[in-house]
N, C-alpha and C positions, 0 to 999 in steps of 0.2 A: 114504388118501394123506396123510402126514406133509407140511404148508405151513410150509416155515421162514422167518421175516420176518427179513430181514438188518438190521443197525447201518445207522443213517441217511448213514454216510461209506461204507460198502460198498455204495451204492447207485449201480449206472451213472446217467450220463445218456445220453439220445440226442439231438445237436444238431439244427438247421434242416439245419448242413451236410451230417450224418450222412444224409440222405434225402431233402432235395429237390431238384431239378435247378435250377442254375443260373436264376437272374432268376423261379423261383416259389415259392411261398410254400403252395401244396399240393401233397398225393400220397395215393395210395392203392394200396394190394396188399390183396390174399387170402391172408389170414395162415394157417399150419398147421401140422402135421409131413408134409402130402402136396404142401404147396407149395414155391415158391423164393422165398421173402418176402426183401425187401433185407437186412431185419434179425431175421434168422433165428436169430442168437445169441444173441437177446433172450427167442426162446420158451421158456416154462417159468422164465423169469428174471424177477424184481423188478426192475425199473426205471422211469426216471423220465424226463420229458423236456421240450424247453422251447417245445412248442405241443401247443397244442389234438386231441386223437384222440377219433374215434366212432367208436366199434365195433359192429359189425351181424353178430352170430351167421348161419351161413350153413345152421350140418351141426354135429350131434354136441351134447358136453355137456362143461361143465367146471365148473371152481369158477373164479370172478374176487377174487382178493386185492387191496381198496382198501384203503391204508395197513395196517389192524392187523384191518379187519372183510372178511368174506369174504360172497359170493353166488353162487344155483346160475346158471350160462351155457346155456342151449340157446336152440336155434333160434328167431328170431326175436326175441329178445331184444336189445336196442341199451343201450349203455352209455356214457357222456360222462366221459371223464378228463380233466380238467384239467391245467394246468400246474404241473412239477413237483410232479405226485400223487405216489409210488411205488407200483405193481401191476402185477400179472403175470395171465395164465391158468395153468391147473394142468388138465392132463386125463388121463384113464387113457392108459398106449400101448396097453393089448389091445384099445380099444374096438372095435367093428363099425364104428361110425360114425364118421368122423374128424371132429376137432373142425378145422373153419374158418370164418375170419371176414373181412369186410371191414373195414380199417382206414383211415378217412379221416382224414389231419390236416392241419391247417392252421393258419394264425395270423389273429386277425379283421382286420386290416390287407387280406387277401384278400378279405373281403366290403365293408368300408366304409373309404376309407383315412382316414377320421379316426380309426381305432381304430389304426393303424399300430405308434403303443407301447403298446399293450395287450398281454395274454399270458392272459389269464382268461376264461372264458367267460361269466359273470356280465359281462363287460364287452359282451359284443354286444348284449342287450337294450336297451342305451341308444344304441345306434346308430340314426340315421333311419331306418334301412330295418325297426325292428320296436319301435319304443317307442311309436308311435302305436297298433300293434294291441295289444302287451302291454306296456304302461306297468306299472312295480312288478315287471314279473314277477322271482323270484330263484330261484336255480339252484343248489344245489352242487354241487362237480366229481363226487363220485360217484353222480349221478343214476344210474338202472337201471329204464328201460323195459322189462316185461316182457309177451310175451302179443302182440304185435306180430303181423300178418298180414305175410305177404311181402309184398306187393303193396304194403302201407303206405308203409314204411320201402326192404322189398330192392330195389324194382322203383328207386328213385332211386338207390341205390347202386352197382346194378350199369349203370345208366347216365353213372353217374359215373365208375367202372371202366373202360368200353369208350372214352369221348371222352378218359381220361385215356391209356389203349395205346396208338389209335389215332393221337391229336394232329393229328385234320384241321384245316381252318382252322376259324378262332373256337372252337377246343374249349374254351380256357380261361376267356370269356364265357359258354362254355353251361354249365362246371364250376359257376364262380361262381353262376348262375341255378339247378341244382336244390341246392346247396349253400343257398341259399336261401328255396328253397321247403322242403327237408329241415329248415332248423333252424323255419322258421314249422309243420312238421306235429308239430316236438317241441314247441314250446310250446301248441299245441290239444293235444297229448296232456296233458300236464303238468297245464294248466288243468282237463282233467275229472277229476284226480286229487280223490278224496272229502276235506272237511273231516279227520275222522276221522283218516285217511292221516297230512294236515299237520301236525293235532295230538302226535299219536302221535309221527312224527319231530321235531315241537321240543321236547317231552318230550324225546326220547333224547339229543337235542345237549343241552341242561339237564343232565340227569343227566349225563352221561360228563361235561360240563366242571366238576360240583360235583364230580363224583370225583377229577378231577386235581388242582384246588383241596386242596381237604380231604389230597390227596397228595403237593401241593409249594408249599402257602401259605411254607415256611422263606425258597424262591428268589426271585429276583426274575422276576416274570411280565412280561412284556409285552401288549396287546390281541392283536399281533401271533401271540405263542407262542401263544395259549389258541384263535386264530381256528385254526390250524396243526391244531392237535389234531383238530380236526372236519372237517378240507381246507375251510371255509366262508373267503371275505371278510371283512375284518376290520369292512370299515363293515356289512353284512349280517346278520356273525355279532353285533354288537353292537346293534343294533338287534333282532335274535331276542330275545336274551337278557331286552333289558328290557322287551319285550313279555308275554316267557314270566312274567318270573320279578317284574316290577315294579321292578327296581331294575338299575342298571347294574352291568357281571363288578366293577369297581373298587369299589363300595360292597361286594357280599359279601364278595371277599375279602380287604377290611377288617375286616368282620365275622366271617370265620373265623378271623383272625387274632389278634384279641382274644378272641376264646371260649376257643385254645388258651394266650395270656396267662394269663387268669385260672384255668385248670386249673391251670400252671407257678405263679401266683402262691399257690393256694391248696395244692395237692399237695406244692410243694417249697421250698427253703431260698436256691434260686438266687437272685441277686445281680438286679434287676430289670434291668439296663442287658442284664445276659446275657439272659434273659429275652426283649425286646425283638429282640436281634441274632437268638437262633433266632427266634423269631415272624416273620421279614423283616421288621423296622423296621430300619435300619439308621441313622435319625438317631433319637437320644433324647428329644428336646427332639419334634418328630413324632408320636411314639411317646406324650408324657404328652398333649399336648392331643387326639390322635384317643381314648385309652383315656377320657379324662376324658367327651370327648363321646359316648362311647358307654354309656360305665355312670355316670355322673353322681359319679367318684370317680377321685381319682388314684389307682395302683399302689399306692401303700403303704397308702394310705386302704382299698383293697378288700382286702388282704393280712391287713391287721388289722381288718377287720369283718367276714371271714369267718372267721378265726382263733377271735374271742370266741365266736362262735356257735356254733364248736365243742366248745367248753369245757362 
């Protein structure tokens, strides 16, 4: 099955308004092609939206497209998409088994109202009601719990399902409460996630963000663009980084930036101010004192004492 990743402007969103009923701030359906999901137009579509969705595999198997990286979806498998992530499911239509899921979302405002302006899920762990048990813990939007017993995960889900159809009294106290107890069984699960696991994935956010680097040092980056690239927190992502790598994203790619300088200064003929402008310096006078501080020689200095050596 051919997964086309649409242009970042072609991507829907879906609002608060788009699906939750007046004066709440969650909801949940049984997403599928055998169901009558509110937002049905959405299945087998990219998009994107502006709270919080968990998804809890019910039946069947698909593929889940987070931003640009894709993973297998079967049963019992729970997934945490962030806000404004972009991803879709993708499933066969001849399957046997039809692909459905639980979709609960919410905004954390629903669980603690000092989170009220939040929209991240990285932002509830520092709410009262779970920083005492997991202080530090961090989360990115495309976590993927796999391996999940029903009982675990499904048995809260679909009691979250039934108080949310129903709407006896107090349902939405009792929503809130296994809404709570759900998100404290993802962070025990999280937490027994192996070292190894951890490492492995701060490796891969490393690598993919030196690849981008190395592939758009010309532009101007932001913490913000580079956290984007990996769906990670910008204060999160940035603290990984210099954990991973020992140095902060802004010191490398400074340092990528003047590697590819002194390529231009040694390889070619070009005008060093040009020089500079490709390299993303875009102030000159910047540009001589970082190159200075980094190779112990101004541009022209390094221009011509790579030059003689050549000779």
């Amino acid at each position: 099955m051919e997964i086309r990743i649409p242009k970042e402007e072609d991507v829907p969103v879906i609002t608060e308004q788009d699906v939750f009923r007046p004066g709440e701030n969650v909801f949940i359906q049984a997403s599928g092609k055998e169901t009558s999901s509110k937002c049905k137009e959405f299945l087998g579509v990219v998009h994107k939206h502006t709270f919080i969705e968990l998804v809890y595999v019910i039946s069947g198997h698909a593929t889940h497209l987070v931003g640009e990286r894709t993973y297998p979806a079967t049963k019992g498998d729970l997934f945490i998409i962030n806000y404004d992530t972009p991803h879709a499911f993708f499933w066969d239509e001849n399957d046997s088994e039809p692909f459905i899921s639980y979709d609960l979302l919410f905004t954390p405002g629903f669980l603690d109202t000092s989170l009220l302006d939040s929209v991240r899920f990285e932002s509830i762990n520092s709410s009262f009601l779970f920083y005492s048990l997991f202080p530090g813990t961090q989360t990115g939007p495309d976590v993927h719990i796999s391996g999940s017993s029903y009982n675990s995960f499904g048995d809260l889900f679909n009691k979250i399902y039934q108080e949310f159809t129903y709407r006896e009294n107090g349902y939405l106290d009792l929503i809130r409460a296994y809404v709570v107890e759900l998100i404290i069984k993802i962070f025990r699960k999280m937490s027994t996630v192996s070292r190894p696991e951890v490492f492995n994935r701060q490796a891969q956010i490393v690598d993919i963000t030196l690849d981008y680097l190395r592939q758009n040092y010309h532009k101007q980056l932001s913490l913000d663009d580079l956290a984007a690239q990996v769906f990670l927190s910008k204060d999160y992502f940035a603290r990984l980084f210099r954990e991973t790598t020992g140095m902060p994203v802004s010191a490398l790619l400074q340092q990528i930036r003047i590697d590819e300088a002194c390529k231009h200064l040694v390889n070619t003929d070009t005008k060093i101010e040009d020089i500079a402008d490709i390299c993303g310096f875009h102030d000159i006078q910047y540009f001589y004192r970082i190159f200075k501080k980094v190779t112990g020689m101004t541009p022209r200095q390094y221009r011509f004492a790579n030059a003689k050596g050549d000779e």
